[in-house]
Biotite code that builds the C-alpha atoms (Angstrom):
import biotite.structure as struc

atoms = struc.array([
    struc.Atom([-34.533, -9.605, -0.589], chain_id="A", res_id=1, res_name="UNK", atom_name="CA", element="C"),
    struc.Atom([-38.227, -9.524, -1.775], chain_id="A", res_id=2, res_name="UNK", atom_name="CA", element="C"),
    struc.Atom([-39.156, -12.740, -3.733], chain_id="A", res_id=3, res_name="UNK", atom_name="CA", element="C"),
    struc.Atom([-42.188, -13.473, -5.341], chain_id="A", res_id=4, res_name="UNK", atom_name="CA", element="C"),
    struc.Atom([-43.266, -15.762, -2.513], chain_id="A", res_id=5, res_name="UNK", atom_name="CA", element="C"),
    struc.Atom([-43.029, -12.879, 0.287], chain_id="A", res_id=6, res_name="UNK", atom_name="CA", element="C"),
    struc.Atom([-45.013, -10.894, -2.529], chain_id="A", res_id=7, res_name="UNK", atom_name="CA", element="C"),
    struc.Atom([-47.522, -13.203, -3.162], chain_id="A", res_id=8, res_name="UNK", atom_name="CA", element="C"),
    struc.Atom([-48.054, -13.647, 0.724], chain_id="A", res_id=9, res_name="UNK", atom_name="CA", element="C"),
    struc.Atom([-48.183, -10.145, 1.672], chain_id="A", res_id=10, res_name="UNK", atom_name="CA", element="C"),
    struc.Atom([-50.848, -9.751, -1.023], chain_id="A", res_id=11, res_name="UNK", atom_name="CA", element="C"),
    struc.Atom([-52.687, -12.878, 0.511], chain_id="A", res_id=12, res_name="UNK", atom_name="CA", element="C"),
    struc.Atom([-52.822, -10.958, 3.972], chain_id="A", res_id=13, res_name="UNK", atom_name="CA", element="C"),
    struc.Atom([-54.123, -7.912, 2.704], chain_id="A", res_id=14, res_name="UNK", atom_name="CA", element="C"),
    struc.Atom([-56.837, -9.957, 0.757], chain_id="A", res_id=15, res_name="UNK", atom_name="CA", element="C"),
    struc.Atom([-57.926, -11.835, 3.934], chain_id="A", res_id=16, res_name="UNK", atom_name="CA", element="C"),
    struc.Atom([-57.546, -8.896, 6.137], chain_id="A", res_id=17, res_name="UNK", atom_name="CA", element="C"),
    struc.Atom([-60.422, -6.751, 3.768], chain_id="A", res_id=18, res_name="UNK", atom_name="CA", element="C"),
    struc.Atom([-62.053, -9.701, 3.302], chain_id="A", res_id=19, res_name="UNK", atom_name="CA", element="C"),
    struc.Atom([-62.560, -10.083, 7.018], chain_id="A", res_id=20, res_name="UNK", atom_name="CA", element="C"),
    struc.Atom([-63.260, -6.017, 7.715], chain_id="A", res_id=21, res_name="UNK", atom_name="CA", element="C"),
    struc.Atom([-65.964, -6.553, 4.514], chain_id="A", res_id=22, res_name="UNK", atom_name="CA", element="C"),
    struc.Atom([-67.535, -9.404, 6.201], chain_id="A", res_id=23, res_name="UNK", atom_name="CA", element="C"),
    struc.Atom([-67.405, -8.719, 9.926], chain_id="A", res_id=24, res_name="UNK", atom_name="CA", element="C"),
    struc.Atom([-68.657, -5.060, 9.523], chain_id="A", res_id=25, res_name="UNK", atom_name="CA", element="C"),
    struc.Atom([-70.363, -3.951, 6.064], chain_id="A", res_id=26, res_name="UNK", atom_name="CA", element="C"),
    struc.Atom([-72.166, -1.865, 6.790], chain_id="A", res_id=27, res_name="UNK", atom_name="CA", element="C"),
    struc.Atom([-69.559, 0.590, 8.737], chain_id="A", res_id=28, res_name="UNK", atom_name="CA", element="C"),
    struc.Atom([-67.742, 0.104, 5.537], chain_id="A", res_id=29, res_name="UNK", atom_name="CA", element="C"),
    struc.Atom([-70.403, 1.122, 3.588], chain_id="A", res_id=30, res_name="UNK", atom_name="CA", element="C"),
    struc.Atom([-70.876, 4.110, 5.518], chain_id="A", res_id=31, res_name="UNK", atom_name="CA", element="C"),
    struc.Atom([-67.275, 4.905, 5.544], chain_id="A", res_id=32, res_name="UNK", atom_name="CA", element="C"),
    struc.Atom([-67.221, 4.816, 1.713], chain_id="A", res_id=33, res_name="UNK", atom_name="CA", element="C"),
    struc.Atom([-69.990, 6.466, 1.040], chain_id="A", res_id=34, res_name="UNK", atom_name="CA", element="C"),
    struc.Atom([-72.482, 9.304, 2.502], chain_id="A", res_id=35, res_name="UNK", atom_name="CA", element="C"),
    struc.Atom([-75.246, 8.968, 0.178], chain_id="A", res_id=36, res_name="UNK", atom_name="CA", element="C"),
    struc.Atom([-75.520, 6.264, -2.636], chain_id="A", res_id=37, res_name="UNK", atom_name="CA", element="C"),
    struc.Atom([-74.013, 3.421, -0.615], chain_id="A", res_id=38, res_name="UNK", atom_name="CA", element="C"),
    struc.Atom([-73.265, 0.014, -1.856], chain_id="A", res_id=39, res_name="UNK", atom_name="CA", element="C"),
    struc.Atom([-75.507, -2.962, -1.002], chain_id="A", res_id=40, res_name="UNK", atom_name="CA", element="C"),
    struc.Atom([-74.655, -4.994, 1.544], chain_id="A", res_id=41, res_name="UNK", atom_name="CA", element="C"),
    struc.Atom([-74.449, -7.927, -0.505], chain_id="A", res_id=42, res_name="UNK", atom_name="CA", element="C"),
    struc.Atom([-71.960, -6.832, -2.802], chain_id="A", res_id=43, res_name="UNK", atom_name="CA", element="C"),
    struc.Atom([-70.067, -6.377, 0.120], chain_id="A", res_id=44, res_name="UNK", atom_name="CA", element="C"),
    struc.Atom([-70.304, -9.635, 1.725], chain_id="A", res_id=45, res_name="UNK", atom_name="CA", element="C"),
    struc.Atom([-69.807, -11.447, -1.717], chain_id="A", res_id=46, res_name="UNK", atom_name="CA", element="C"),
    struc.Atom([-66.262, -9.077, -2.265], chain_id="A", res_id=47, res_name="UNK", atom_name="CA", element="C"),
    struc.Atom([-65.434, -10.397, 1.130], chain_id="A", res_id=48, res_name="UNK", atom_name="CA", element="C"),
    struc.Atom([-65.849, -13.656, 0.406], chain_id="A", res_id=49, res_name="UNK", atom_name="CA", element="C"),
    struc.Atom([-64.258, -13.658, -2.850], chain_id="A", res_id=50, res_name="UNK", atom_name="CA", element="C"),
    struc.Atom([-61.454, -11.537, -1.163], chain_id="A", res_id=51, res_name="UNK", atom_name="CA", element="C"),
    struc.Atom([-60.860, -14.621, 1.390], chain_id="A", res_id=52, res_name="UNK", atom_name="CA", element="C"),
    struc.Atom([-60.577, -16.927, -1.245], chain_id="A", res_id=53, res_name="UNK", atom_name="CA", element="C"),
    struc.Atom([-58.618, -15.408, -2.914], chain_id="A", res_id=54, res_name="UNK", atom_name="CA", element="C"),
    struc.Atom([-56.404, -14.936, -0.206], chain_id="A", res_id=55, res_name="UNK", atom_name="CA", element="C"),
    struc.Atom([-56.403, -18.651, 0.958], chain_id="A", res_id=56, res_name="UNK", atom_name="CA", element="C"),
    struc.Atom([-55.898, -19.362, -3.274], chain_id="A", res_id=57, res_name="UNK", atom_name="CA", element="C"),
    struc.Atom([-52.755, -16.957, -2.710], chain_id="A", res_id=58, res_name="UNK", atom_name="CA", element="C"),
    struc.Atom([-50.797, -18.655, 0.563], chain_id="A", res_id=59, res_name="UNK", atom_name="CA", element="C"),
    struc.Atom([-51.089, -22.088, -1.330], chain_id="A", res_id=60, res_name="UNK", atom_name="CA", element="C"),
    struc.Atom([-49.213, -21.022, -4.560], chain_id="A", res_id=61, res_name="UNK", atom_name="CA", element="C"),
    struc.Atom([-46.891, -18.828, -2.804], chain_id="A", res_id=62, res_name="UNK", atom_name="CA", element="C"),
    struc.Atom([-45.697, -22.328, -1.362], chain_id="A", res_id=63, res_name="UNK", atom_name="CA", element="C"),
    struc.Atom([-44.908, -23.885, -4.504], chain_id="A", res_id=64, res_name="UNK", atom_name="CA", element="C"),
    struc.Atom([-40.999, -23.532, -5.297], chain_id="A", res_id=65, res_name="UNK", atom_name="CA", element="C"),
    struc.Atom([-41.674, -21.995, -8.841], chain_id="A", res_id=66, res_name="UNK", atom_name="CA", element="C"),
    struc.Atom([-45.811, -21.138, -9.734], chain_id="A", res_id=67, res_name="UNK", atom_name="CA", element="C"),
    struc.Atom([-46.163, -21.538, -12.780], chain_id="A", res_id=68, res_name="UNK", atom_name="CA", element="C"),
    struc.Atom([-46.273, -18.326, -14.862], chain_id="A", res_id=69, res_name="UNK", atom_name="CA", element="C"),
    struc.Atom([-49.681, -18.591, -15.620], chain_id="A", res_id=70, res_name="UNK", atom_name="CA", element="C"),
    struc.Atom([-50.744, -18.738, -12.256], chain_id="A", res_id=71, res_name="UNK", atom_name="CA", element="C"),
    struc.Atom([-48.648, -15.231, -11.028], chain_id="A", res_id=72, res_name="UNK", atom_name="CA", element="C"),
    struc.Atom([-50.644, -13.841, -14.094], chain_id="A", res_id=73, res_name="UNK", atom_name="CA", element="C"),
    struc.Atom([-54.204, -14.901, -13.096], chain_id="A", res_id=74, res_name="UNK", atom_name="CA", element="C"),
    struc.Atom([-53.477, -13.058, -9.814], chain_id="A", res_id=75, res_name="UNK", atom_name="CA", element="C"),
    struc.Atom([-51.666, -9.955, -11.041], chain_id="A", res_id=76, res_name="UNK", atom_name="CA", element="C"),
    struc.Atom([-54.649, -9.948, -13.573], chain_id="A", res_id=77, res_name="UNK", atom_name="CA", element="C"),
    struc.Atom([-57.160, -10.521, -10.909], chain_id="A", res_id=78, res_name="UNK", atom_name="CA", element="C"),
    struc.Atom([-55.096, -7.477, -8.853], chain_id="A", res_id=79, res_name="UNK", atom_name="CA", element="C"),
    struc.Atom([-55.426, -5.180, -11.854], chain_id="A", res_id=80, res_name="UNK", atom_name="CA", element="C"),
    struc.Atom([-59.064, -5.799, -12.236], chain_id="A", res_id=81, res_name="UNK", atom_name="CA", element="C"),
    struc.Atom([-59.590, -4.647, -8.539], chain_id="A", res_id=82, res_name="UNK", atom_name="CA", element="C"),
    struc.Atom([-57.450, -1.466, -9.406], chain_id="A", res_id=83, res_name="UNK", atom_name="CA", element="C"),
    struc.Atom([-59.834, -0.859, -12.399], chain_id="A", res_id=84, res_name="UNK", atom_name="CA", element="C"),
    struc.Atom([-62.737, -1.251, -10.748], chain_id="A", res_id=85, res_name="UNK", atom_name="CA", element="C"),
    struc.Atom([-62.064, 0.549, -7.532], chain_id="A", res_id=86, res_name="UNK", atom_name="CA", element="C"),
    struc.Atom([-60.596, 3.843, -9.641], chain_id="A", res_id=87, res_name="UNK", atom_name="CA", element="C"),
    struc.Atom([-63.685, 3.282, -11.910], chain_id="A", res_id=88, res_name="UNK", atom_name="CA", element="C"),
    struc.Atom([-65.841, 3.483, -9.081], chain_id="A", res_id=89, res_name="UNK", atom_name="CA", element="C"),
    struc.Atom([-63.840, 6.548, -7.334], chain_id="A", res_id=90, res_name="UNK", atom_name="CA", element="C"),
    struc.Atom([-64.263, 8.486, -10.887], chain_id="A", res_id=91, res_name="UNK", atom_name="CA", element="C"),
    struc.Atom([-68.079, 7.772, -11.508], chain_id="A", res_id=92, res_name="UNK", atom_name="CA", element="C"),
    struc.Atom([-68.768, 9.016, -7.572], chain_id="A", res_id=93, res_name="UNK", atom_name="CA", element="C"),
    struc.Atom([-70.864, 5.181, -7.302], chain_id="A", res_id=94, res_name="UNK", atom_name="CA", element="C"),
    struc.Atom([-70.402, 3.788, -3.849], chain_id="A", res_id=95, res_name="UNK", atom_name="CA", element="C"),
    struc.Atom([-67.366, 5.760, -3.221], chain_id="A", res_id=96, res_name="UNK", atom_name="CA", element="C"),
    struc.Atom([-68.000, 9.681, -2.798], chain_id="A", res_id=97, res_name="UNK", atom_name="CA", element="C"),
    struc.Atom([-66.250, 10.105, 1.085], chain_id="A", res_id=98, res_name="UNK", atom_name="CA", element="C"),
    struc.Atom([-62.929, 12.093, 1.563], chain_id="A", res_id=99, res_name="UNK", atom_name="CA", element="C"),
    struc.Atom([-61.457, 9.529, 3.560], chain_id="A", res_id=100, res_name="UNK", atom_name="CA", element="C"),
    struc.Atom([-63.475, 6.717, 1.248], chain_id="A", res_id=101, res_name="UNK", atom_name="CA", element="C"),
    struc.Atom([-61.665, 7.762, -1.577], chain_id="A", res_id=102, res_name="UNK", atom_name="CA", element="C"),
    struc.Atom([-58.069, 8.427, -0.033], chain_id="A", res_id=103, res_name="UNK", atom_name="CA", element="C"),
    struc.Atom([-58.520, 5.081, 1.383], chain_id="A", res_id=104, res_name="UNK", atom_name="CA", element="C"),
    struc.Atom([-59.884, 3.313, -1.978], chain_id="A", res_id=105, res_name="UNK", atom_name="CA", element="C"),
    struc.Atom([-56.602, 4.848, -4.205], chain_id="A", res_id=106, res_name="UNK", atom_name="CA", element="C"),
    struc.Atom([-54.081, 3.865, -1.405], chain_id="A", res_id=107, res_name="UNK", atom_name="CA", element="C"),
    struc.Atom([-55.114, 0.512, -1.453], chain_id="A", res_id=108, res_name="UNK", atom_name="CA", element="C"),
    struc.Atom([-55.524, 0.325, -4.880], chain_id="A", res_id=109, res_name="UNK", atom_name="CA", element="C"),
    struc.Atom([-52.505, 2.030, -5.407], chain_id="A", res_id=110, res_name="UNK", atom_name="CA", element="C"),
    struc.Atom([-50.595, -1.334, -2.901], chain_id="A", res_id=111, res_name="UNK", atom_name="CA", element="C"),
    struc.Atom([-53.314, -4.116, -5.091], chain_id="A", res_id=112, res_name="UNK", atom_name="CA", element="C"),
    struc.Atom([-51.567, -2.606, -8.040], chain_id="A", res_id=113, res_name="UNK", atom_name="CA", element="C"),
    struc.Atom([-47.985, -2.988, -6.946], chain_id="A", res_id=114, res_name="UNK", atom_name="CA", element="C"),
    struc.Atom([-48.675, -6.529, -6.115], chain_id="A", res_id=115, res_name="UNK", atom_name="CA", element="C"),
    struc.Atom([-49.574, -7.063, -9.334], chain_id="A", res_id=116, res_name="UNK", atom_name="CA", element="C"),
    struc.Atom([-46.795, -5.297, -10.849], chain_id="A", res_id=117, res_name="UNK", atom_name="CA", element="C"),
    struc.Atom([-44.245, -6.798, -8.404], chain_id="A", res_id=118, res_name="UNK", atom_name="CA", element="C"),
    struc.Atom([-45.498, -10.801, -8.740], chain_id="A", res_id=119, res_name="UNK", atom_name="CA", element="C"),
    struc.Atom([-44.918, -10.893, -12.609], chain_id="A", res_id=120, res_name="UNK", atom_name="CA", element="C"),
    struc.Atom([-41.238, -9.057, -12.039], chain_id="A", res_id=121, res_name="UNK", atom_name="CA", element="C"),
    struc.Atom([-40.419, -11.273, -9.387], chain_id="A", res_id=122, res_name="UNK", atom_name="CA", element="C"),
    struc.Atom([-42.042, -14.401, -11.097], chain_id="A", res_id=123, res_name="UNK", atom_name="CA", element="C"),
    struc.Atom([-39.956, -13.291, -14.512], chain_id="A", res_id=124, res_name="UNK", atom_name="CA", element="C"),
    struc.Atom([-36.683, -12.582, -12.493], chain_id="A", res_id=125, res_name="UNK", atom_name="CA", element="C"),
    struc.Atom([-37.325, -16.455, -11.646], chain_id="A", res_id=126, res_name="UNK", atom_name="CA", element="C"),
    struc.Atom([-36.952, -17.541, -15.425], chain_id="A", res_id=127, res_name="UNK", atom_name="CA", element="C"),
    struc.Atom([-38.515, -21.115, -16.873], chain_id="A", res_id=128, res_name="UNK", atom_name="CA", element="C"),
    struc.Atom([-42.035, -21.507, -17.610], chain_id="A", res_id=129, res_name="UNK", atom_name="CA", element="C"),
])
């Protein structure tokens, strides 16, 4: 059975998973993405960092018995931001113009979304506040 906890971790893995491919190779990222306006390294390294975080923020409520509501939704909201962005980016052509860039981009924002989704059914099949 999938319960929010296994949800919340699997979505902490793939956070500090890209986190780590962000951080320990940008620019091979960058170049993967993108063939001609590229993203700045920086941005990079600060998503990575942020994406660790996030991550780490992610194992430690997934061990709590019942997160509170609240907290599911500042991760499912912080999930659907990352789906907005990346298919904002896709659309515009900025930073993400590749075949396999964008493939890759919608898959994984496709999976960021579906944690989202699944943590606030999972935390509401849980009931109390």
């Amino acid at each position: 059975m999938i319960t929010l906890n296994y949800v919340m971790k699997a979505n902490a893995i793939s956070c500090i998973v890209f986190g780590l491919i962000f951080l320990m190779m940008p620019s091979k990222v960058i170049m993967f993405l993108s063939a001609d306006i590229q993203a700045p390294k920086a941005i990079l390294l600060i998503l990575g960092i942020g994406l660790i975080v996030n991550g780490l923020h992610l194992i430690w409520a997934s061990q709590k018995p019942m997160p509170s509501k609240a907290l599911v939704l500042y991760f499912s909201i912080g999930d659907f931001i990352w789906v907005l962005g990346s298919i904002s980016l896709v659309l515009l052509g900025i930073w993400i113009n590749t075949t396999a860039g964008v493939i890759t981009t919608l898959v994984v924002s496709a999976m960021v979304g579906f944690f989202g989704i699944l943590q606030m059914l999972k935390r509401k099949e849980m009931g109390g506040s």
